[in-house]
Backbone bond lengths (Angstrom), bond angles and torsions (degrees), N, CA, C in turn:
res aa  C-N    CA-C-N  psi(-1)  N-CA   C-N-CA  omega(-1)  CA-C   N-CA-C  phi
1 X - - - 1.457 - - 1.525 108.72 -
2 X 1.386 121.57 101.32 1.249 141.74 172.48 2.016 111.04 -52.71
3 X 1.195 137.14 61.36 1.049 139.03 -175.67 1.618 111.18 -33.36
4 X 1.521 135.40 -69.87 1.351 147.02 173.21 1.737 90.95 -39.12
5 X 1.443 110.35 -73.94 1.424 94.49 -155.26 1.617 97.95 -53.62
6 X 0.723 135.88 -77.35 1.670 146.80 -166.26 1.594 96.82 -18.82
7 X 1.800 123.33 -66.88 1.387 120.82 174.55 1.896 104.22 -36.95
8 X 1.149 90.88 -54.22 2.268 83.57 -151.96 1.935 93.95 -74.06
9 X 1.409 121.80 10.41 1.703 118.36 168.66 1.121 91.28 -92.09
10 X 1.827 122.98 -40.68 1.671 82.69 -160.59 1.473 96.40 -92.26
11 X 1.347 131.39 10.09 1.875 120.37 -172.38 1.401 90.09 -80.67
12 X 1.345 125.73 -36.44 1.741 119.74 -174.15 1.477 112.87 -79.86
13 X 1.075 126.66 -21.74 1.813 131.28 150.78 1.052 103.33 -37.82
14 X 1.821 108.03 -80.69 1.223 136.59 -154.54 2.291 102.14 -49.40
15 X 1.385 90.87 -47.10 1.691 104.46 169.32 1.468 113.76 -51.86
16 X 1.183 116.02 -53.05 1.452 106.08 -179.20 1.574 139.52 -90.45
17 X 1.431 97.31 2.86 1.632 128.21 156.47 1.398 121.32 -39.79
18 X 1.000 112.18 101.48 1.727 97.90 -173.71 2.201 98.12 -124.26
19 X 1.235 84.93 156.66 1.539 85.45 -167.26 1.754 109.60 -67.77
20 X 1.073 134.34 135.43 1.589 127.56 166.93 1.775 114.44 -44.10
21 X 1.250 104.55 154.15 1.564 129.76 -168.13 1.755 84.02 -80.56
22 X 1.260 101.49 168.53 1.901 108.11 165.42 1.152 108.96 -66.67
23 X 1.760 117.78 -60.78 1.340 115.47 175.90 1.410 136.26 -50.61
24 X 1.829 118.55 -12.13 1.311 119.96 166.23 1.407 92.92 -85.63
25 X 1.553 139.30 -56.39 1.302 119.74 -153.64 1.460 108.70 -55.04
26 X 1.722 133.10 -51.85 0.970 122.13 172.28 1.718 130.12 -41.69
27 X 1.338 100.95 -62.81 1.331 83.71 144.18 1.767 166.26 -4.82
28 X 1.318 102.65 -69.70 1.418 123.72 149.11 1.476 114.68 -67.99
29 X 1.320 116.03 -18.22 1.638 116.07 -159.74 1.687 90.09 -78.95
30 X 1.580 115.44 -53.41 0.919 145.56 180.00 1.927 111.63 -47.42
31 X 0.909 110.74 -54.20 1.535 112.09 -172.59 1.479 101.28 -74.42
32 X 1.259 108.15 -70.58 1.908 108.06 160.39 1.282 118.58 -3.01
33 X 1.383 112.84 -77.53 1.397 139.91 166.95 1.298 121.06 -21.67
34 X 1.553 111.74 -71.60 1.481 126.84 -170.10 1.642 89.28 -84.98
35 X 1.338 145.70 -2.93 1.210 122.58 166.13 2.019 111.07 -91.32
36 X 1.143 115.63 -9.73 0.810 152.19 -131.23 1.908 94.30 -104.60
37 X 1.696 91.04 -49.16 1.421 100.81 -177.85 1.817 109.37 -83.02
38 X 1.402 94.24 -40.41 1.394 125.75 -177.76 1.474 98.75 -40.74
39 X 1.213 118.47 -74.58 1.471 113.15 173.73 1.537 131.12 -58.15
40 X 1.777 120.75 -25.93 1.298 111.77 161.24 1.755 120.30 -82.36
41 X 1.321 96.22 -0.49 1.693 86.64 166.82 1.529 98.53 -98.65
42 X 1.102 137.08 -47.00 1.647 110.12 -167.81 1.599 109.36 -61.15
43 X 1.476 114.56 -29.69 1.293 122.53 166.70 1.867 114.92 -39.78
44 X 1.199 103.04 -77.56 1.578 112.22 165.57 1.669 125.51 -52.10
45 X 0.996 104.08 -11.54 1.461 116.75 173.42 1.698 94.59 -91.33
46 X 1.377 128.98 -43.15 1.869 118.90 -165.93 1.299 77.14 -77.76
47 X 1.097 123.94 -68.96 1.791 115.10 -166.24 1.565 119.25 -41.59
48 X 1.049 114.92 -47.66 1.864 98.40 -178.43 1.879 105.64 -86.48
49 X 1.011 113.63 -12.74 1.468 120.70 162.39 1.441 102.43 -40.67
50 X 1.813 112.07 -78.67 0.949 133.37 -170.66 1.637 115.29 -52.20
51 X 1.364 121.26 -36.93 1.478 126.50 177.63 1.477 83.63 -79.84
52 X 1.707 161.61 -125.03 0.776 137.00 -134.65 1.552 142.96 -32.42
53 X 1.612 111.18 -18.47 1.103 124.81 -178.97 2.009 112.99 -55.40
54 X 1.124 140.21 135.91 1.530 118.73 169.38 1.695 111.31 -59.64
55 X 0.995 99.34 159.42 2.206 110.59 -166.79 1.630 102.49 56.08
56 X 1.517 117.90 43.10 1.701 95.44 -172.08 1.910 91.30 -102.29
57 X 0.849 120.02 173.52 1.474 129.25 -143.42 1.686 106.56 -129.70
């Protein structure tokens, strides 16, 4: 493990990083989000599955 090289890869990452526009953050805010829901509804969907099932707990 080359320490120097490893520092000056991530300073040239770190260099070409530029902050997101508004219109991408919303964006991302947005997909996040709706995945976000996506998983607490199939979630709530196994769960009342499971309470309707007979022996459900």
């Amino acid at each position: 493990m080359d320490v120097p090289y490893d520092l000056t890869s991530y300073i040239r990452v770190l260099k070409m990083a530029t902050t997101p526009t508004t219109n991408e953050f919303f964006q991302v805010s947005k997909i996040a989000g709706a995945g976000i829901l996506l998983v607490g509804l199939v979630g709530f969907l196994i769960g009342a599955i499971m309470l309707l099932l007979p022996g459900g707990v």
